[in-house]
N, C-alpha and C positions, 0 to 999 in steps of 0.2 A: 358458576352460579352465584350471581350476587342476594345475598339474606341480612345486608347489613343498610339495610334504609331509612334513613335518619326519617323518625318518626315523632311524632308527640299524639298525645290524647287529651280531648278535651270538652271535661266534664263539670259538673256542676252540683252539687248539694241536694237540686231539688228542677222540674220543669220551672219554665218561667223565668231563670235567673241568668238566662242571654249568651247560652252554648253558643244558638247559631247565630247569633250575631259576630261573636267572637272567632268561632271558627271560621266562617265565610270569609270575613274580613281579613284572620288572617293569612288566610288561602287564598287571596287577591293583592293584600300587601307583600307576599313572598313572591306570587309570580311576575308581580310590578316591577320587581327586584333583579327576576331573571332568571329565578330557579323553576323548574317543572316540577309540580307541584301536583302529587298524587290525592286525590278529594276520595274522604272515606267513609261511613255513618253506619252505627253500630245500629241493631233493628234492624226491622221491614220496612221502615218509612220511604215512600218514593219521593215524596215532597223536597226534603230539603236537599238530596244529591242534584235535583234541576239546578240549586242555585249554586251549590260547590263546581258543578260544571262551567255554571258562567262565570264564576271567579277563578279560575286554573285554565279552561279550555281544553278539560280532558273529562273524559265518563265521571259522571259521581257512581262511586260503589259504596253496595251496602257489604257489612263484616255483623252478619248473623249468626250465634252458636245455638239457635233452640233450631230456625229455618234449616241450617247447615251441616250442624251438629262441629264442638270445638276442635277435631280435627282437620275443617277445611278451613279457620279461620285466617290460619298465616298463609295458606297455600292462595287465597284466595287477595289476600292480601298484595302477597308477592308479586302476584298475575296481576294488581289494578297499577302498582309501584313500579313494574317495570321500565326503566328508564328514565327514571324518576331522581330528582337531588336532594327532594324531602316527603314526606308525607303527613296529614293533618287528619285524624280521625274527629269526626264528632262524635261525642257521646247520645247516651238517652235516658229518659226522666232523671232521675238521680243516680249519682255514682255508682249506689250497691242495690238498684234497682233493676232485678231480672224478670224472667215468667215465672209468674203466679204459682207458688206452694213449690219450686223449683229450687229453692237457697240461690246462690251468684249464677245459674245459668242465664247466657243471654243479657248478662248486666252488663253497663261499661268495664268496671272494674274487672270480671273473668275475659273481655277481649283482652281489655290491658294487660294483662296478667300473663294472654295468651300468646301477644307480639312483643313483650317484655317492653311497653315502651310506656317512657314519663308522661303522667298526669298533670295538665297543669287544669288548677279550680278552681272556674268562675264564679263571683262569690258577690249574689245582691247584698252588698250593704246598705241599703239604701233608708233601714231601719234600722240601723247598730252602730257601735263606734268598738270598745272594747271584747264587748262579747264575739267579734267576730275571730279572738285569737281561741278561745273554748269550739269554735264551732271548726276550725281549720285544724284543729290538733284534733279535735276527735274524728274527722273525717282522715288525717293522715297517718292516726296512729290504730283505726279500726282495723287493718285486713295489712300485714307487715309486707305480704308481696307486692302491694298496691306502691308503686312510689310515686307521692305527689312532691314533683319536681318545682313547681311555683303556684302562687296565687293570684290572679288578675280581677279585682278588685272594681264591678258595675256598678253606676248608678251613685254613684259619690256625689255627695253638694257641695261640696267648698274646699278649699285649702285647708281650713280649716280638720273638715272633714278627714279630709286626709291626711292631715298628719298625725290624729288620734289614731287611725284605722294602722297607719305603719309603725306608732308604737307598739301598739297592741299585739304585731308582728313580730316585732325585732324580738321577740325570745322564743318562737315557736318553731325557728329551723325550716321554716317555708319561706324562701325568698319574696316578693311582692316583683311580676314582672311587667304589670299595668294596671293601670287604673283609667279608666272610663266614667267622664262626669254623667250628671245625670242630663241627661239634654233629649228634645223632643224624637218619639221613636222611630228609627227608620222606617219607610214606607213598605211594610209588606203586610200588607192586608191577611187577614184570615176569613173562613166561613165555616161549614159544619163539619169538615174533617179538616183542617188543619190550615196554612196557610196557603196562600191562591197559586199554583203552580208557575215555574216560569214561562213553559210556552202559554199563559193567556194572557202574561201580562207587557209581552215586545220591550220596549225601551225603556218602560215603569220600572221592570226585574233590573235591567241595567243599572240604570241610575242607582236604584235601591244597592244592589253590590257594590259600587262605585262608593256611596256613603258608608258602608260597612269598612269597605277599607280603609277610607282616609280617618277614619275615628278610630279602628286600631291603632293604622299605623301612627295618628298624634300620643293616644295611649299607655304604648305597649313598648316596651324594649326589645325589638324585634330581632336585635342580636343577641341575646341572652337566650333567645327564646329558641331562635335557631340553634343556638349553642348545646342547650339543652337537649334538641331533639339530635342531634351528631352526637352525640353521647348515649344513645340508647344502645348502642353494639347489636350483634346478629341478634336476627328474630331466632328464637331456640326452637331446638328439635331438627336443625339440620332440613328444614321444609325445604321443597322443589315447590315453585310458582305450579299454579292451579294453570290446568291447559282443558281448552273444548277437544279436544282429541281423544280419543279413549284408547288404551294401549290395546284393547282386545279388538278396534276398530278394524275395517279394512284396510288391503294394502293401498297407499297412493293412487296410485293406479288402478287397482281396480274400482275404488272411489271416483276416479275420471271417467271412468266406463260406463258408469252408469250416466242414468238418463238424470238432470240437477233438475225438479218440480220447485216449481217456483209457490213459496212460502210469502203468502200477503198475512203483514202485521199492521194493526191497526195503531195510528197515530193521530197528531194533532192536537187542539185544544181538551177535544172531548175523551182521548184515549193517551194520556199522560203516565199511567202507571206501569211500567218495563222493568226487569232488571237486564242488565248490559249482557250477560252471562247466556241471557233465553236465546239471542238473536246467536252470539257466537254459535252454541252449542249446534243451531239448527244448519249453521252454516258449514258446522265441522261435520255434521252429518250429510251433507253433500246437497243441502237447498239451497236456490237462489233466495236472500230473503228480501222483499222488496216492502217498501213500507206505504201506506196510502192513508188519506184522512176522510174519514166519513164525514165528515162534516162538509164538503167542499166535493170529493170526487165520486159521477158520477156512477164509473165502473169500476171494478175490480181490474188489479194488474195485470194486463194480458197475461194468460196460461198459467192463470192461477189455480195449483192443482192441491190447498189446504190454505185456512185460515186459521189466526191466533189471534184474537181480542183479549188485551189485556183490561189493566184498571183503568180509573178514571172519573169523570163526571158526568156522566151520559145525564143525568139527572138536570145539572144545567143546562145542557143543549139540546133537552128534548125536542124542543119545536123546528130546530132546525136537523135533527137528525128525522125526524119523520120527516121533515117536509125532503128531505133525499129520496124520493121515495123509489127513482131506478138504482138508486144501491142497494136499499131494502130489498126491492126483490131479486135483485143480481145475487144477493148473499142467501137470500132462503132456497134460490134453482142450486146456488151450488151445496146447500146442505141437503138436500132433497135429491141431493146425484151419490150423495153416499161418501162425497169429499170426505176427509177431516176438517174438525172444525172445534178447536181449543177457546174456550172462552172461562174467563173469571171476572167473577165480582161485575163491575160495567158491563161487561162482556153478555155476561149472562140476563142483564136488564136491556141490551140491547136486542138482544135473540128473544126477549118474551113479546106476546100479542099486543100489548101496550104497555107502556113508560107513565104512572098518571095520567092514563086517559089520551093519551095519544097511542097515536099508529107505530111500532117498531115493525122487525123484519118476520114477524110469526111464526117462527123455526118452534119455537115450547108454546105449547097450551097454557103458559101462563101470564098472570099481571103483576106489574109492577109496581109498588108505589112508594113514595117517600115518608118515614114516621119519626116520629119526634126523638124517638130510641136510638144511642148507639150501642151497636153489635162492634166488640174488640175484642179481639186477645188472639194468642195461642190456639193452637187446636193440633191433636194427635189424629190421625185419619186413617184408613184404611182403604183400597178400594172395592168396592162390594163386588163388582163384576169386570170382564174383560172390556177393556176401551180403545181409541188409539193411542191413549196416554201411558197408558199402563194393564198388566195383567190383571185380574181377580185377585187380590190378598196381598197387596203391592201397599207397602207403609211408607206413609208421608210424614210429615209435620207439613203446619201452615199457616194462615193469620187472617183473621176478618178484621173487617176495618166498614164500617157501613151504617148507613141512614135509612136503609130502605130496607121491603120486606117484598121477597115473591110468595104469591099465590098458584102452586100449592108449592112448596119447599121444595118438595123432588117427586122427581117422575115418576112411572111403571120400571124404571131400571136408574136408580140413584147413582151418584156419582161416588159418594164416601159414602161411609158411616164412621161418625163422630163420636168418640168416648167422655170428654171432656167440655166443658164443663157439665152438660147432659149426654147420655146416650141420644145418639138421634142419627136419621139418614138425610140429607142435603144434594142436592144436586140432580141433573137426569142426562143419562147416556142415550141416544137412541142415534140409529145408524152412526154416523162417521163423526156425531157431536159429542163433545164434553163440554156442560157448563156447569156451572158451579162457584160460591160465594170465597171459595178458598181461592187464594194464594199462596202457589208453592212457589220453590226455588229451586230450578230445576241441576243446578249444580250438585245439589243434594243425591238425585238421582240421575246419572245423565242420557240412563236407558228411555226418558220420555220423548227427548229429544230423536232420539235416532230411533226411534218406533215409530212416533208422527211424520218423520221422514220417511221412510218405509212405506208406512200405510200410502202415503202423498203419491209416491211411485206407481204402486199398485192398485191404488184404489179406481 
């Protein structure tokens, strides 16, 4: 069992101060290089693993302790590393930024803390010269298990600049392992949740990684850096790598025995949001899982016996997801047969009666629309009633993330009820559907997984 995989983290001060620029890039300038290069992102975010994938050529994983809880962190980790010669965590918002009234859960710093591996701290100077040695000591000397390994140095103008900025350094015991001028930003668009995912963007995403790289790697001392991360030693606590398999599972065999229900997951431009983990688990529970694009196709995978819509942005391709309109109903006969049918967040705006005023697949008596408000955070959950997902009284954790608002929130039979930040119920179950605003991770639980397969079988 290998637990010793040269790893580093990489964080930042504050959002905005060019994590993923840094990371991506340098998860593209290693794999330039030759190494296989594990891509990893602390959070729920699905956005920036699209673009760790195009810079490595391997799954971007998310390493969530509020989703996951901090004992699947390494395991989980291990499971994305496997076979790996380095590994490149991005951080999120600020170093010692967790969930809400929670102290370090869920921050970079408690992953870091979690995988024992060096920090290195991207650090806008783009408005400082000396003060920037007060600001890398008090971030290095806050939290003594946190070890920031080096500082790489964004946004710099001049030579000048920079030789202030590494005096300022040379007595603080933080190496400087790059410095990045300020120079016009690389191409990656944003809009109302974050940046424009890479499946919309084809060759644009490319290019745009492509620039990420060659700007570290003129940057960045890329053997320092490495160096650094082969010096993290084993991840602690003696973890075993995170497996979709469950040891209470069936035997081999009789898992071949059964009948495999092919499991259609929704992909494409309009259904972007996955974690890597859903699709294994569903396959370790013995479904065929086959992926299809609403946008584009106009039936369901032959013998398709359950569906799962994850995130995404149904909202920008309203007009073309309604105008699908034999997939819409190809998906309302097979919710209306009693199938399973897993939906969140997009998912769930895709299953209402309308998307702003257009036609979706009518599965909830509800409407859809898009509001100026974003809904984020955390959320503690429970399930209210039996579903295919889970039992009655079945605890989650989870995360919204959203622009829009259904009418009414939840059904005649809700999918949770929410303790945090309000008491409330969200969501609606009715026959073999679950939709719902939340996003879980189903590694957390992996009985969802092999329930929805079940149900799949027998439904």
């Amino acid at each position: 069992m290998v637990s010793s995989v040269p790893r580093l983290v990489i964080a930042a001060p504050s959002s905005g101060s060019g994590k993923t620029t840094v990371a991506t890039g340098l998860m593209a300038a290693f794999a330039a290089r030759g190494l296989a290069v594990s891509p990893h992102k602390v959070g729920p975010d699905y956005i920036d693993p699209g673009y760790h994938a195009l810079a490595t050529g391997r799954v971007g994983r998310n390493l969530d302790a509020y989703l996951c809880g901090p004992e699947l962190v390494a395991p989980l980790f291990l499971h994305g590393a496997r076979g790996c010669d380095l590994a490149v965590v991005e951080g999120v918002m600020g170093l010692y930024d967790g969930a809400a009234g929670e102290g370090e859960l869920a921050s970079t710093a408690h992953v870091a803390k979690l995988l024992r591996a060096p920090v290195v701290l991207v650090v806008d100077a783009s408005s400082q010269s000396r003060s920037v040695a007060a600001l890398v000591h008090g971030f290095a000397s806050w939290d003594p298990e946190v070890r920031i390994g080096g500082v790489i140095l964004n946004k710099v103008g001049s030579d000048r600049h920079e030789a202030l900025l590494r005096e300022a350094l040379d007595a603080s015991g933080v190496p400087v392992l790059g410095v990045l001028r300020r120079v016009p930003q690389v191409d990656t668009p944003s809009r109302h949740l974050g940046l424009v995912p890479v499946a919309e963007r084809g060759a644009a995403a490319v290019e745009a990684v492509a620039a990420m790289a060659a700007q570290v790697a003129r940057g960045c001392d890329l053997a320092a850096l490495e160096a650094l991360a082969r010096a993290a030693g084993a991840v602690p606590g003696g973890s075993a790598p995170w497996t979709p398999e469950s040891p209470t599972h069936d035997h081999p065999t009789l898992l071949a025995e059964k009948r495999r229900p092919v499991v259609a997951v929704a992909g494409g431009e309009a259904f972007t949001f996955s974690y890597a983990e859903h699709a294994e688990l569903l396959a370790a529970a013995g479904a065929d899982v086959v992926t299809f694009d609403p946008l584009r196709d106009e039936e369901l995978p032959e013998g398709t016996a359950g569906l799962v819509i994850g995130g995404g942005f149904p909202e920008v391709y309203a007009s073309e997801l309604s105008a699908n309109e034999p997939l819409r109903k190809a998906i309302a006969e097979l919710a209306l047969s009693g199938a399973p049918v897993a939906a969140e967040c997009a998912g769930l705006l895709y299953l209402c009666r309308e998307l702003d005023g257009r036609p979706m697949c009518g599965v909830l008596d509800a409407t859809a629309r898009m509001t100026e408000r974003l809904t984020l955070g955390y959320r503690d959950a429970v399930a209210v009633g039996d579903s295919v997902l889970a039992p009655a009284g079945t605890r989650m954790r989870g995360h919204e993330f959203h622009r829009t608002v259904v009418e009414p929130g939840a059904g005649a039979a809700p999918a949770w009820g929410m303790r945090a930040p309000v008491r409330r119920v969200e969501g609606f179950v009715q026959q073999g559907v679950h939709a719902s605003y939340l996003h879980t991770h189903w590694a957390a639980e992996p009985g969802v997984a092999r329930r929805f397969v079940e149900r799949c079988r027998t439904s």
